[in-house]
C-alpha positions as CSV (number, residue, x, y, z in Angstrom):
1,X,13.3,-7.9,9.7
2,X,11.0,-5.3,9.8
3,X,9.3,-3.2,12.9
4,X,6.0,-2.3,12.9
5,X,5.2,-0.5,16.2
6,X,6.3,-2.2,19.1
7,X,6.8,-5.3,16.8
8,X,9.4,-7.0,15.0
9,X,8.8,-9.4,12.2
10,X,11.4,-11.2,11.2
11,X,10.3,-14.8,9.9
12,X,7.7,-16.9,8.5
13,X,6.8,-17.8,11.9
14,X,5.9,-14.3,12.7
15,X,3.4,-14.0,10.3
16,X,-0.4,-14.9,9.9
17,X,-1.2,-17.6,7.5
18,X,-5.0,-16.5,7.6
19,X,-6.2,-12.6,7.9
20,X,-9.1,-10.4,7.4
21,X,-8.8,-8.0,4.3
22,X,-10.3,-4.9,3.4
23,X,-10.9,-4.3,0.2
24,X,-9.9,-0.8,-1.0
25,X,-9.3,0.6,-4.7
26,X,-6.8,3.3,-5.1
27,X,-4.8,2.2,-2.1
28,X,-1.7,1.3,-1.6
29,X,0.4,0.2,1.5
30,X,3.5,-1.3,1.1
31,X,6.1,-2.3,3.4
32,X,7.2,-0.2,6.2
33,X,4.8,2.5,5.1
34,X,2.8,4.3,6.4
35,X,-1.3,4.4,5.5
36,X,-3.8,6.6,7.5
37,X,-7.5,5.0,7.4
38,X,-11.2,6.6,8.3
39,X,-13.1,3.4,9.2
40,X,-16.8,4.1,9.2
41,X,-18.8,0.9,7.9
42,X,-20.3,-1.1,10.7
43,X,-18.7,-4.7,8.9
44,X,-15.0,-2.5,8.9
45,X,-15.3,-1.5,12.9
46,X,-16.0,-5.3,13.5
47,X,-12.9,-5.7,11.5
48,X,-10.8,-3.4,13.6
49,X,-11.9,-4.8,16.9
50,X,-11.3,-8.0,16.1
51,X,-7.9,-7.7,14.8
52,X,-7.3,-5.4,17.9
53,X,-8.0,-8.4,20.1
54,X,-5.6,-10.4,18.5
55,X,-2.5,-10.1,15.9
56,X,-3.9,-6.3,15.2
57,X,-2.8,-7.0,11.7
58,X,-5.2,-7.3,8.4
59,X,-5.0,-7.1,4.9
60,X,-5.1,-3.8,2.3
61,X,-6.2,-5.3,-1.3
62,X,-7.4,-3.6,-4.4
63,X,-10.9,-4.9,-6.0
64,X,-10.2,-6.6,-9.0
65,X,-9.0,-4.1,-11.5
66,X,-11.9,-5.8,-14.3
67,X,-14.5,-5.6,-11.6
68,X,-15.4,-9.0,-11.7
69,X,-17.6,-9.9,-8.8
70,X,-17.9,-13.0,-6.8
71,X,-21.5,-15.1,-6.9
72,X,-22.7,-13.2,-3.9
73,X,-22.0,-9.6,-5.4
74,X,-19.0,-8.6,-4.0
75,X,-16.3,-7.9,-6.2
76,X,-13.2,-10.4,-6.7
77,X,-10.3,-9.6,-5.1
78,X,-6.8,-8.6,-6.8
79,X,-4.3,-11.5,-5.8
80,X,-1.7,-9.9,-4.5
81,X,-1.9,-7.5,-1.3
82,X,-0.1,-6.1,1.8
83,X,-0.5,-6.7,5.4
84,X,-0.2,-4.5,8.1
85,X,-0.2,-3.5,11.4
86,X,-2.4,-1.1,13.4
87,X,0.1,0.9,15.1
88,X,-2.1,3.6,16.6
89,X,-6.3,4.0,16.9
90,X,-8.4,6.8,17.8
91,X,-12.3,7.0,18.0
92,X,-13.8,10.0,16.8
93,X,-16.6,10.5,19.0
94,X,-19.3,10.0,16.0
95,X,-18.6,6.3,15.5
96,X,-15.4,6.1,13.6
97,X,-12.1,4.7,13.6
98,X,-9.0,6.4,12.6
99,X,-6.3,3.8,12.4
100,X,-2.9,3.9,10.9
101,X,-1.4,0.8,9.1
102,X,2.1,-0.2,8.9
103,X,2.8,-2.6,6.1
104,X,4.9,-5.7,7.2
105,X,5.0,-7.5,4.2
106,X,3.2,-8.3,1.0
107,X,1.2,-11.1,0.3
108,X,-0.7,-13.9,-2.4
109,X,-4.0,-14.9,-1.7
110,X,-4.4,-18.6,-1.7
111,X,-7.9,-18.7,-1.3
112,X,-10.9,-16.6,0.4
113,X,-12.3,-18.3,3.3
114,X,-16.1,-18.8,4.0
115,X,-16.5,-17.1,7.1
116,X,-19.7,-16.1,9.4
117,X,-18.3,-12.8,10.4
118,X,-19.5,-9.4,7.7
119,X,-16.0,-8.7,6.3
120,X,-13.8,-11.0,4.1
121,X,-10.7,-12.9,5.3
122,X,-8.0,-15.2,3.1
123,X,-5.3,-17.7,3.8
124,X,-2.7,-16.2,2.3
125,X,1.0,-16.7,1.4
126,X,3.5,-13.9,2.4
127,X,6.7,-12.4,0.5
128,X,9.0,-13.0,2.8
129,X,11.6,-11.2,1.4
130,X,10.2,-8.2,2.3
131,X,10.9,-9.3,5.5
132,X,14.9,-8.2,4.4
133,X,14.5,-4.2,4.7
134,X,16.8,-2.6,2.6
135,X,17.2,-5.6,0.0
136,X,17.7,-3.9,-3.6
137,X,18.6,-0.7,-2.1
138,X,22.0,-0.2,-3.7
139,X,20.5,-1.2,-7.2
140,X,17.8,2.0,-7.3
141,X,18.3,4.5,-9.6
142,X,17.8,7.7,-6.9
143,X,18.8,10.1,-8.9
144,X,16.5,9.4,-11.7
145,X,13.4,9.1,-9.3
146,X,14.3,12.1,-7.6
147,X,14.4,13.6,-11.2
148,X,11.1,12.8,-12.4
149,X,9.4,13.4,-9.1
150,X,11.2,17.3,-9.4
151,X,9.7,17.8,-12.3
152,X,6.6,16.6,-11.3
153,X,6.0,18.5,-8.5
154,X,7.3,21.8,-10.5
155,X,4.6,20.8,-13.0
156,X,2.0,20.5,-10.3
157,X,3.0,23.2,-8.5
158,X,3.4,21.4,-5.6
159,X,5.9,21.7,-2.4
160,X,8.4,19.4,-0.7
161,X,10.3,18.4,2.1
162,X,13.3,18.2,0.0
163,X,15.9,18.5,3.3
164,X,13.6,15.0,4.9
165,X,13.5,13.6,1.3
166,X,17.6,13.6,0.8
167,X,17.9,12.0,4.1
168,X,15.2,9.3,3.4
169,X,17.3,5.4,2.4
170,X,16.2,4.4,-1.2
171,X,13.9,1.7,0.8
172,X,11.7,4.8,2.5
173,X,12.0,7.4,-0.4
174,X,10.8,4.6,-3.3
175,X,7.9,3.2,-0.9
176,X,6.7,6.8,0.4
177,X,6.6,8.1,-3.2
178,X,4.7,5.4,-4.5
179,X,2.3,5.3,-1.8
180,X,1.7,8.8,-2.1
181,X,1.6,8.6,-6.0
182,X,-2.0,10.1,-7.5
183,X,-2.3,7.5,-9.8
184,X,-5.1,5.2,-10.6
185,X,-5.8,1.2,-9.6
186,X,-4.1,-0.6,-12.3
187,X,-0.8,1.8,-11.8
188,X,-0.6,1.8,-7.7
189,X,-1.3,-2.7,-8.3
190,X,1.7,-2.6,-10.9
191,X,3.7,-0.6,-7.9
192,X,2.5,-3.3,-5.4
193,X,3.5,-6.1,-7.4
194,X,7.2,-5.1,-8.5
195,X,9.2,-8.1,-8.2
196,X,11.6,-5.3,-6.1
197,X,12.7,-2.2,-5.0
198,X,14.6,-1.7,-8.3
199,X,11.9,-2.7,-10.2
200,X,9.5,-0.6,-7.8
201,X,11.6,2.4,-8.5
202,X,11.9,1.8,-12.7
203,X,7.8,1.2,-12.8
204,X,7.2,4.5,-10.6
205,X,9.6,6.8,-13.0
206,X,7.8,5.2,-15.7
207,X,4.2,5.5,-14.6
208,X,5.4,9.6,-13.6
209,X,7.1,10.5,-17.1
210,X,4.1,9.5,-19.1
211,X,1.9,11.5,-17.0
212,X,3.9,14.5,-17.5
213,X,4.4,13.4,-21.4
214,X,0.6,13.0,-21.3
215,X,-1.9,16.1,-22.8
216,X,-1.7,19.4,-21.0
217,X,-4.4,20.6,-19.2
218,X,-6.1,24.4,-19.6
219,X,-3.2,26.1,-17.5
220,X,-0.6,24.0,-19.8
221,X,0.1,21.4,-17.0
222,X,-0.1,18.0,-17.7
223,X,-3.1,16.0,-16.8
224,X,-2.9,12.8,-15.3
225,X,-3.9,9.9,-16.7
């Protein structure tokens, strides 16, 4: 099961078959993360009400990665996503919304809807088994994530929480560093879509050695790609 808020999810049942998605490239929420959002377009407020009036749960999905777009103009949709809930709201005094999203569980669009409201919403199929937190942990290789991300940050001369990221399971340390990965569409998608933690963790040492195999930049760091 997994809790979002003052939720627990812990079945099918639990779930929405049908939910409002916002379209967003670059980010990535997965399950049991944790994804801060500045909500400013009129159609995305509407959103936020809405789903604050009922399950308070919507959709995070990438645009297409080949920016097809739909007969209407808006751009196709990437088929796989994450849903989440909005655990905590605050208006900003100038019209805004900043929310925070806890992903549940991801999901497969089955088919986008025709609706009458401004922003998009899909039935959609849930991975249930992310519904199982901790599945796969044993089978992560921790110490080779926690390897490349050293170096990475030593690269990037960039600072850590090292004491919070040795207590973090292998569930919170591979979700968090993928979520808070600087890497482009197509690499945060291939992240999202894993068929598992394992497999979450192998892509995202992956993805992070050929960045720091990649060219240097003018201070000799590399540049990613």
């Amino acid at each position: 099961m997994v809790q979002a808020g003052n939720i627990t999810y812990a079945d099918e049942s639990d779930l929405p078959t049908t939910i409002a998605v916002f379209p967003l490239t670059g980010a990535l929420l997965l399950p049991a993360g944790q994804l801060p959002l500045n909500i400013f377009e009129p159609r995305y407020i509407e959103m936020i009400d809405d789903a604050m009036a009922g399950s308070r749960i919507i959709g995070m999905v990438q645009p297409s990665l080949d920016g097809a777009m739909r007969d209407n103009r808006d751009p196709k949709l990437c088929e796989v996503g994450c849903m989440g809930r909005i655990t905590s709201l605050a208006e900003s005094g100038d019209g805004r919304y900043i929310i925070s999203l806890q992903g549940i569980a991801r999901f497969r669009i089955a088919e986008e809807l025709a609706v009458r409201t401004p922003y998009r919403s899909c039935r959609v199929t849930a991975f249930l088994g992310d519904l199982d937190a901790g599945m796969g942990e044993e089978a992560v290789d921790r110490e080779g994530l926690l390897r490349a991300f050293r170096r990475f940050f030593e690269a990037n001369q960039m600072e850590a929480d090292w004491d919070s990221i040795d207590r973090a399971s292998n569930e919170t340390l591979v979700n968090a560093l993928a979520m808070m990965s600087p890497y482009g569409a197509a690499e945060k998608q291939a992240l999202l879509e894993a068929n598992d933690l394992k497999s979450r963790a192998e892509t995202l040492i992956a993805i992070t050695e050929i960045s720091l195999a990649g060219e240097g930049g003018e201070d000799g760091s590399p540049t990613l790609q």
